[in-house]
Each structure stands twice: as structure tokens, then as C-alpha cells.
C-alpha positions as a printed NumPy array, in Angstrom:
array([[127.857, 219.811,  75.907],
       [125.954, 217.976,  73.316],
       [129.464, 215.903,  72.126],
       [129.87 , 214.928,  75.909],
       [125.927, 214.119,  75.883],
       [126.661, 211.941,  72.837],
       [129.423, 210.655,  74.649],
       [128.279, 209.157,  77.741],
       [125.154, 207.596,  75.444],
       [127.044, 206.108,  73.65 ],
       [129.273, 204.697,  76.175],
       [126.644, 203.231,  78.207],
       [125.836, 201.111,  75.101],
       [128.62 , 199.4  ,  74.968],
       [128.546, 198.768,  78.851],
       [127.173, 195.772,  80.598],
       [124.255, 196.299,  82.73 ],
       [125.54 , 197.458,  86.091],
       [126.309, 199.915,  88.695],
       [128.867, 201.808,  86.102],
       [126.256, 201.959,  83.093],
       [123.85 , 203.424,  85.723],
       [126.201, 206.086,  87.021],
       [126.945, 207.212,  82.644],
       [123.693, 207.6  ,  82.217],
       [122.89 , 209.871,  85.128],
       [125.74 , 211.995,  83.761],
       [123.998, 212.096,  80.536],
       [120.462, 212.803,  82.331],
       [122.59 , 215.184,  84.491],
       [123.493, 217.346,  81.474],
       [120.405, 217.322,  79.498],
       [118.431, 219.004,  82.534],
       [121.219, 221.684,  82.384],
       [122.065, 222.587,  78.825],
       [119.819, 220.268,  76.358],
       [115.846, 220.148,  75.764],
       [112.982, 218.39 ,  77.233],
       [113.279, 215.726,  74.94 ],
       [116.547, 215.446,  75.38 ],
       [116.33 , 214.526,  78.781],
       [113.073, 212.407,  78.623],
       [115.047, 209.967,  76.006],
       [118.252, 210.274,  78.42 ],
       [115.812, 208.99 ,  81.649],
       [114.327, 206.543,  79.393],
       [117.571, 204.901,  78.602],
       [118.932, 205.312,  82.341],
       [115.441, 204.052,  83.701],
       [115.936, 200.56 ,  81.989],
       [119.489, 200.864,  82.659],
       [118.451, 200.884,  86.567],
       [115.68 , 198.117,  86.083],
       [118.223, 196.032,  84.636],
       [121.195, 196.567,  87.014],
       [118.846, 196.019,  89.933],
       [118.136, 199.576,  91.143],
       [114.155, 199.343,  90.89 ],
       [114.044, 202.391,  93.361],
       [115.558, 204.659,  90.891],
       [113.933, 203.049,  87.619],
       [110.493, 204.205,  89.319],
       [111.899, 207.883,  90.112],
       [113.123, 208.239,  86.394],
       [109.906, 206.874,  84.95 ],
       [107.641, 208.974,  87.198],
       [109.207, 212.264,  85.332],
       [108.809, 211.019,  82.153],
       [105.284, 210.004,  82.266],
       [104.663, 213.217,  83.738],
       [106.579, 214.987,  81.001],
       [104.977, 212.487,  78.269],
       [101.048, 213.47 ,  79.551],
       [102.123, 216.775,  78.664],
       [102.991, 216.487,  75.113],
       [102.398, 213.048,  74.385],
       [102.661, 213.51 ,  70.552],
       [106.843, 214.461,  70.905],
       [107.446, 211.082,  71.854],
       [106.817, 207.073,  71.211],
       [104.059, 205.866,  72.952],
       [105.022, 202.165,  72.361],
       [108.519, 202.556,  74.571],
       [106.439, 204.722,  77.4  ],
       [104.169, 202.119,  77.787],
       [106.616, 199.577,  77.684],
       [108.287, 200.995,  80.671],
       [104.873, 201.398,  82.028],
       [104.547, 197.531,  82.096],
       [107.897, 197.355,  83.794],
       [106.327, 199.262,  86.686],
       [103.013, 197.757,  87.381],
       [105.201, 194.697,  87.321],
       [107.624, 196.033,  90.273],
       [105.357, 198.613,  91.928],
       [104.295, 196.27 ,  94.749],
       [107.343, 194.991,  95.74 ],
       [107.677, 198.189,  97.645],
       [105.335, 197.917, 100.7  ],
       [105.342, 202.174, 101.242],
       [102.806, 201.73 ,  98.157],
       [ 99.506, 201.786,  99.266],
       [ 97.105, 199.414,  97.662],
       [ 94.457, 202.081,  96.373],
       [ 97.559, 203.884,  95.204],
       [ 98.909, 200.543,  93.229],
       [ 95.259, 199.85 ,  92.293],
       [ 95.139, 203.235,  90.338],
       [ 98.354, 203.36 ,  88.68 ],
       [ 97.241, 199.523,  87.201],
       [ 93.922, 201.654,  86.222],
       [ 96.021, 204.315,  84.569],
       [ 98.098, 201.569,  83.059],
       [ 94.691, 199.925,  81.955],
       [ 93.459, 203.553,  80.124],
       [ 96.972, 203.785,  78.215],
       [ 96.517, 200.481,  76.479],
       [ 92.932, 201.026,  75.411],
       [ 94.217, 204.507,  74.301],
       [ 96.803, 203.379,  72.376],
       [ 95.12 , 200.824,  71.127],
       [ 97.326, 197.554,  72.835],
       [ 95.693, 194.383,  73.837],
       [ 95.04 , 193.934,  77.612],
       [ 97.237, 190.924,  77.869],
       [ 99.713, 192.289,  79.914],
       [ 97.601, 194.365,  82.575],
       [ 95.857, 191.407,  83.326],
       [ 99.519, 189.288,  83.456],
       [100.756, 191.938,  86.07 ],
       [ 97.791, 192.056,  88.06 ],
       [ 97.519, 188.647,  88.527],
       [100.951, 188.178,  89.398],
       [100.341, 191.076,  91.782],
       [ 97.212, 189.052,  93.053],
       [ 98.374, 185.706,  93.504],
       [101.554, 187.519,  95.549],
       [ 99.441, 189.09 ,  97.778],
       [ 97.351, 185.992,  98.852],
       [ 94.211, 186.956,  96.799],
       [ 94.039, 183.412,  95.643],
       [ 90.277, 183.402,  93.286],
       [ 91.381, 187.032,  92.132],
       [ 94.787, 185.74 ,  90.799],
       [ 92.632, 182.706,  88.895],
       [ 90.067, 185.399,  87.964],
       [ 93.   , 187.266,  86.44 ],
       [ 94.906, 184.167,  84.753],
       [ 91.506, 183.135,  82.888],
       [ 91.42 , 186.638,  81.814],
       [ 95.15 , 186.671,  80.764],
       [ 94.949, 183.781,  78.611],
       [ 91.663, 184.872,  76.792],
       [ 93.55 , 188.247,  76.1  ],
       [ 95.199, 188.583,  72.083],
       [ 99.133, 188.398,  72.192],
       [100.53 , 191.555,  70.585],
       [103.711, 193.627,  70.401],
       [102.869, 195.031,  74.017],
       [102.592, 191.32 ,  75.398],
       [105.784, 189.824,  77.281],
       [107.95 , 187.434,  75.738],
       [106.695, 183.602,  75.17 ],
       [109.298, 182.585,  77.353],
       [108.478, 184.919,  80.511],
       [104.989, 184.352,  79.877],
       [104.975, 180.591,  79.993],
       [107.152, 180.707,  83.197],
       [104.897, 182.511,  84.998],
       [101.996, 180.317,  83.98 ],
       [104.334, 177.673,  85.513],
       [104.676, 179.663,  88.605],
       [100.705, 179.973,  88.777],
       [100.563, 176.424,  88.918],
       [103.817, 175.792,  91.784],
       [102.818, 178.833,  93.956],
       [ 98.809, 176.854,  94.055],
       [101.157, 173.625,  95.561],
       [100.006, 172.191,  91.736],
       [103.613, 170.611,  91.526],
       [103.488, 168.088,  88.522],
       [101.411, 170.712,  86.987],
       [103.775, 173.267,  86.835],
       [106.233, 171.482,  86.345],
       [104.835, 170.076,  82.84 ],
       [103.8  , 173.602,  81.987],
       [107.6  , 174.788,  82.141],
       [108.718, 171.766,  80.124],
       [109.272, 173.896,  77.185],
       [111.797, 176.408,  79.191],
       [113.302, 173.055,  81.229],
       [113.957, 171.233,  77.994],
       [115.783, 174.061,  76.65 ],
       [113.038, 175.186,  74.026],
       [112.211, 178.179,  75.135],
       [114.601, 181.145,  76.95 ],
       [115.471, 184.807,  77.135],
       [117.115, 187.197,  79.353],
       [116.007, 185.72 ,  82.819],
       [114.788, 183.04 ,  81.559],
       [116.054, 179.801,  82.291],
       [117.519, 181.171,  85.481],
       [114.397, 182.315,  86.902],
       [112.492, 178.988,  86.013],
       [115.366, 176.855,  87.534],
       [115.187, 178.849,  91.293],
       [111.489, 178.074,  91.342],
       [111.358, 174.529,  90.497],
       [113.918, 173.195,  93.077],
       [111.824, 173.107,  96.217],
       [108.758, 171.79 ,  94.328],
       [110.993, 168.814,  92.922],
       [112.322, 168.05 ,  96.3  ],
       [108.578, 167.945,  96.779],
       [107.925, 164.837,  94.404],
       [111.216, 163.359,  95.338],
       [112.824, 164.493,  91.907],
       [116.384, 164.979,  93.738],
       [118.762, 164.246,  90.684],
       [116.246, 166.198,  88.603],
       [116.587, 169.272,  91.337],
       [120.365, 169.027,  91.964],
       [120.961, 169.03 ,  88.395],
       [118.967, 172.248,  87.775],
       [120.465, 173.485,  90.786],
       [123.756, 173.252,  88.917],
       [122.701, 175.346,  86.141],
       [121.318, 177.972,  88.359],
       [124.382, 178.215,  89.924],
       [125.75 , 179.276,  87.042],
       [123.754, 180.96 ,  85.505],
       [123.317, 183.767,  88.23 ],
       [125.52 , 187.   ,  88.304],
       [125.272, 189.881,  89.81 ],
       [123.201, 191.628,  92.336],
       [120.126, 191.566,  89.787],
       [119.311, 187.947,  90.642],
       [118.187, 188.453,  94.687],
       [115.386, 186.358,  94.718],
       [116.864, 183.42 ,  92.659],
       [119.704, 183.643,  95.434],
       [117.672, 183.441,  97.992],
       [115.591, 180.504,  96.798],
       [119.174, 178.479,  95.425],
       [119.884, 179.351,  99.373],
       [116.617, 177.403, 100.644],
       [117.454, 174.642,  98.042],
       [121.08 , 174.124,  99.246],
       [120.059, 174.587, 103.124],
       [117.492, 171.739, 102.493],
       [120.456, 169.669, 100.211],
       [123.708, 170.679, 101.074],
       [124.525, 173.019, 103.697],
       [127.984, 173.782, 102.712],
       [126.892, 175.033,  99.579],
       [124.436, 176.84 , 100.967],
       [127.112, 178.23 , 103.06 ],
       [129.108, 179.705, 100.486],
       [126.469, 180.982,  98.027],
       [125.145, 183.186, 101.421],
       [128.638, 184.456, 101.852],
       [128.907, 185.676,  97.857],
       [125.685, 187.082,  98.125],
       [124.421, 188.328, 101.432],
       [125.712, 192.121, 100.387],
       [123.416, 192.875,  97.865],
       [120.908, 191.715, 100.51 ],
       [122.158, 194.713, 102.673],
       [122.28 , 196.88 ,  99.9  ],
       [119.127, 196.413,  97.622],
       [116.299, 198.737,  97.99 ],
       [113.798, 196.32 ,  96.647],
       [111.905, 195.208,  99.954],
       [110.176, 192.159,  98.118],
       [113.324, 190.568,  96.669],
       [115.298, 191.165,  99.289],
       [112.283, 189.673, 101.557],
       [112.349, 186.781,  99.131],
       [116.392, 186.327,  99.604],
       [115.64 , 186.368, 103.809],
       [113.78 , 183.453, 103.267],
       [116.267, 181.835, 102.385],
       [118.922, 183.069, 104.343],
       [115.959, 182.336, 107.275],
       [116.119, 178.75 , 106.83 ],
       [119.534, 178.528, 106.186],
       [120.681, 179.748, 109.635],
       [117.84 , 178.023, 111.751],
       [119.808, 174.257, 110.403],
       [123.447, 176.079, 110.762],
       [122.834, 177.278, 114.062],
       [121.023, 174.003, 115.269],
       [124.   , 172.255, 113.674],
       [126.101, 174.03 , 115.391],
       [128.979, 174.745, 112.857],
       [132.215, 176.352, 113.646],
       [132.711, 177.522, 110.886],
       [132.615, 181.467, 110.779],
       [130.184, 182.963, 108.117],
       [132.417, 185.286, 106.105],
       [129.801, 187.902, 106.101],
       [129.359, 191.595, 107.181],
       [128.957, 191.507, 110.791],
       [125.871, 193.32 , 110.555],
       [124.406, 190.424, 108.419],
       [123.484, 188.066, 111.244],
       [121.207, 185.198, 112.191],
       [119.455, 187.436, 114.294],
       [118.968, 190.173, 112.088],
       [117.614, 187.805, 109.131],
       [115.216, 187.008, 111.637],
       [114.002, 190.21 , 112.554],
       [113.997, 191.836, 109.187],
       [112.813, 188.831, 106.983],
       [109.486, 188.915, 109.764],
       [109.554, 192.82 , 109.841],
       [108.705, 192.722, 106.12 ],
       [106.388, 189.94 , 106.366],
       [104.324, 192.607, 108.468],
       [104.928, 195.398, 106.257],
       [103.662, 193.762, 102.995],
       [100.774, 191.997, 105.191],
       [ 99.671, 195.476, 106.646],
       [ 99.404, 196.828, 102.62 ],
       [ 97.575, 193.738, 101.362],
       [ 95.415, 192.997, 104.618],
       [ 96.045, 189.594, 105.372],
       [ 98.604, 187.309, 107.07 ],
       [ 99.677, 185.941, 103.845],
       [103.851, 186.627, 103.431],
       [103.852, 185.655, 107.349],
       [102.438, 182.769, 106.86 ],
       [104.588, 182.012, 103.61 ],
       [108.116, 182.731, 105.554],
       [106.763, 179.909, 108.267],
       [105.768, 177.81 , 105.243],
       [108.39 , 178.047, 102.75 ],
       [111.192, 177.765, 106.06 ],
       [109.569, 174.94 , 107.749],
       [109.584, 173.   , 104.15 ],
       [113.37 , 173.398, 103.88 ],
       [113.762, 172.261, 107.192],
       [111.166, 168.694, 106.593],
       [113.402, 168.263, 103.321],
       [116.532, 168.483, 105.705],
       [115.518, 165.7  , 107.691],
       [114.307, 163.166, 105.334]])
């Protein structure tokens, strides 16, 4: 079993990031628990954890990693403490967007996180990146700037996130605090083309396009827009859907149209309650100007996947991640951020 074990590894490396590289790599996992060691199936969930992260599937990434953090507190000297704790950071970075998570329970695990990078002797750059982000999503407002001072103070080392990711998120500080022009010149590096890596442009792009629309940049947004466009593949990119959605419905409602229609099943079928929360929005004020348009048009989209049902579930989750955090904040962000495509529509 160890040449089929070999196999599949090595099969899944030379496969795209996806539903099939997902399904190798449980085969692999599948027949180290059964005929291989410990270690071989800790470094077979390692590999198929970032293969889920990757391909969308946060739900299972946080499964896998829970058994090898388990299995690496045990005997932590068999394996490399750099690549657990770099999967650590993917978690504390995804952990909230599942509302079922308490927030004592996320509050410890960014403890624990906390304790493994003074352990191991990493800077506290990114605990304080991911809490903030974590903060600022969850309407904390002066905790998120407590956190951002505390971010930028921390030393960059080989634990830190990439320059790219990090300067788009201190341009999404700036947007998300309605600090438009601010942002905006924060992510010229990543706009101009300077800067980039795996999500980024992309990501940058599907958060600027409302806040240009904002400053009456529209050749600026619909230009970016573009690029997003086609830049985004897959059913990793939810949330960038969902805002290119909100951009369109505000811009062109045709378009808008059609990018719903090629993307409204991973909606259905992602696990991830904050991205696909984040796509509703979208999809939210998209139908409230097709409906009051009246279009005849019929949305080629699962019949389940209604106008009515965005409704319901886009507010349902609202709730859910208010109940966690304690506030009204994601309610009051789905009227917000629906209600500004809508003003932008009828300018």
C-alpha cells in the first residue's frame, strides 16, 4: 500500500486545486490510517488540509487540522513546527466565519495560537493581523484599531503573511472604516500592479468597486471590474462573486444577471456561512432592482435559489453571526451595503 500511498501524493501534485485533488488526497489519508504510521497520516492530512483550504472546503480543512494538532501536542518533536503553525494561522483566519463557534471558544483557540508563537519563538505579527481582521468583522470597531496599531508595531518574519495580503488588508481597514481615498491610496501598490500573489489582485479588485462608485471613480471601477471578472474561477472566490454581483447590480444589471447565474451553485453548496453570507449580499441587492424592474427574463438558476430564499437566508445569517458577536452589526451591514447598491442604481 505504500506505492499506491506514493501514488495518489504524488498525483495530487500535479493537480489543480479542486474538488478532484481533494478527493486523492483523502484516498491517501484514507490509507495511511489503515496500513501506514502516525506520521504518515499527519503529513497526508497536512497536505489534504491545504488542499481543502485552497479548493474552498474550509469545513473539512478545520476537521483535518484539528487531528493533527491533536496528534502534533502529542509528540511535537516528530514533526515541523513551522508548517503546523502555518496551518494554525490559516485557521484563526477562517475560524469565525462559522457562526456554530462560540466566541470564548474562538477567543481561546487565538490564545492557543498566541502560546505557539511565543513557544516557537515567531513574532506576533500575524495573531494580531487575524484578530483584528476578526475584530473589525465583528463590529468591534476601537478593538480592530487597537489590534492594527499592534499589527504594525509587530517584526515581519517567516510566520508573517505575504506583503501583498498584508497591504490589502491594511487597505480593507481603511474601506471597511468608510476611509475611501484612504484605502484606496494604501492599495496603490497592488492596483498599480506592484504588488500580487495568489488572491491577490482579485481580492483587492472586489473590494474597491463599491468604494469607487463612492467617489464617482466609474471608469476607474468598471475597469477593475473587468479584471475581476477575469480573474475569478472557481467556487474558491464566493465572496469576490458576491461583491462583483453588488457592483454589476449597482452598474449593469445584465451583467449582474449572468455572473449570478454562473455562480449561484457554489452559493448552495459552500459550507462556509460567512462567504456565502457575503455572496447573499450581493445576490440581495441584485434581486430587490430585478424584481422592481420587473424583467422577464428567467434566471437560469436552481429553482431552489430564489429571490425569496436570498432573502431569508442572507438575514438568517445576519442573526446567526450577530447572536455569536453580540451586536446588530452584519444586520445592519446587509441593510447598508444593499441600500448603497441600490442609491448607486439610481444616480
Amino acid at each position: 500500500m505504500k506505492q499506491r500511498y506514493d501514488e495518489l501524493r504524488s498525483e495530487a501534485w500535479n493537480l489543480p486545486d479542486g474538488k478532484q485533488k481533494v478527493t486523492v488526497l483523502e484516498e491517501a489519508v484514507r490509507i495511511a490510517d489503515l496500513y501506514m504510521s502516525k506520521e504518515d497520516a499527519y503529513y497526508a492530512r497536512m497536505s489534504y488540509s491545504e488542499a481543502a483550504l485552497m479548493s474552498g472546503f474550509e469545513e473539512r480543512f478545520i476537521v483535518s487540522f484539528a487531528w493533527c494538532l491533536s496528534q502534533f501536542e502529542k509528540q511535537p518533536e516528530l514533526y515541523d513546527s513551522h508548517q503546523l503553525i502555518w496551518h494554525y494561522k490559516w485557521l484563526i483566519g477562517i475560524i469565525w466565519r462559522f457562526p456554530q463557534f462560540g466566541a470564548v471558544q474562538i477567543a481561546d483557540i487565538y490564545h492557543d495560537f498566541k502560546r505557539m508563537c511565543l513557544q516557537y519563538g515567531h513574532s506576533l505579527r500575524p495573531y494580531y493581523s487575524k484578530i483584528h481582521m476578526y475584530a473589525l468583522v465583528s463590529g468591534q470597531a476601537e478593538l480592530a484599531q487597537t489590534y492594527y496599531e499592534e499589527w504594525r508595531k509587530a517584526p515581519y518574519d517567516a510566520m508573517s503573511d505575504c506583503r501583498a495580503c498584508e497591504q490589502n488588508m491594511f487597505g480593507y481597514f481603511h474601506l471597511a472604516s468608510g476611509r475611501y481615498k484612504r484605502g484606496l491610496q494604501t492599495l496603490k501598490p497592488i492596483l498599480s500592479g506592484k504588488m500580487s500573489c495568489r488572491s491577490i489582485p482579485q481580492n483587492t479588485y472586489s473590494h474597491v468597486l463599491m468604494p469607487l462608485l463612492e467617489i464617482d471613480q466609474h471608469d476607474e471601477a468598471a475597469k477593475l471590474a473587468r479584471k475581476c471578472s477575469r480573474m475569478l474561477k472557481g467556487p474558491g472566490y464566493l465572496e469576490e462573486y458576491g461583491r462583483l454581483i453588488g457592483y454589476y447590480a449597482a452598474t449593469d444589471l445584465n451583467k449582474a444577471a449572468k455572473l449570478l447565474e454562473s455562480t449561484a451553485a457554489y452559493a448552495i453548496s459552500n459550507k462556509t456561512d460567512w462567504n456565502r453570507f457575503q455572496y447573499l449580499i450581493g445576490a440581495k441587492a441584485f434581486f430587490s432592482l430585478w424584481n422592481e424592474q420587473k424583467r422577464k427574463r428567467k434566471l437560469n438558476v436552481h429553482s431552489s435559489f430564489t429571490s425569496e430564499w436570498v432573502e431569508a437566508e442572507s438575514e438568517r445569517l445576519a442573526r446567526a453571526f450577530d447572536d455569536r458577536n453580540g451586536n446588530e452589526y452584519c444586520q445592519g451591514q446587509l441593510a447598508h451595503k444593499v441600500n448603497q447598491v441600490r442609491k448607486r442604481r439610481t444616480r
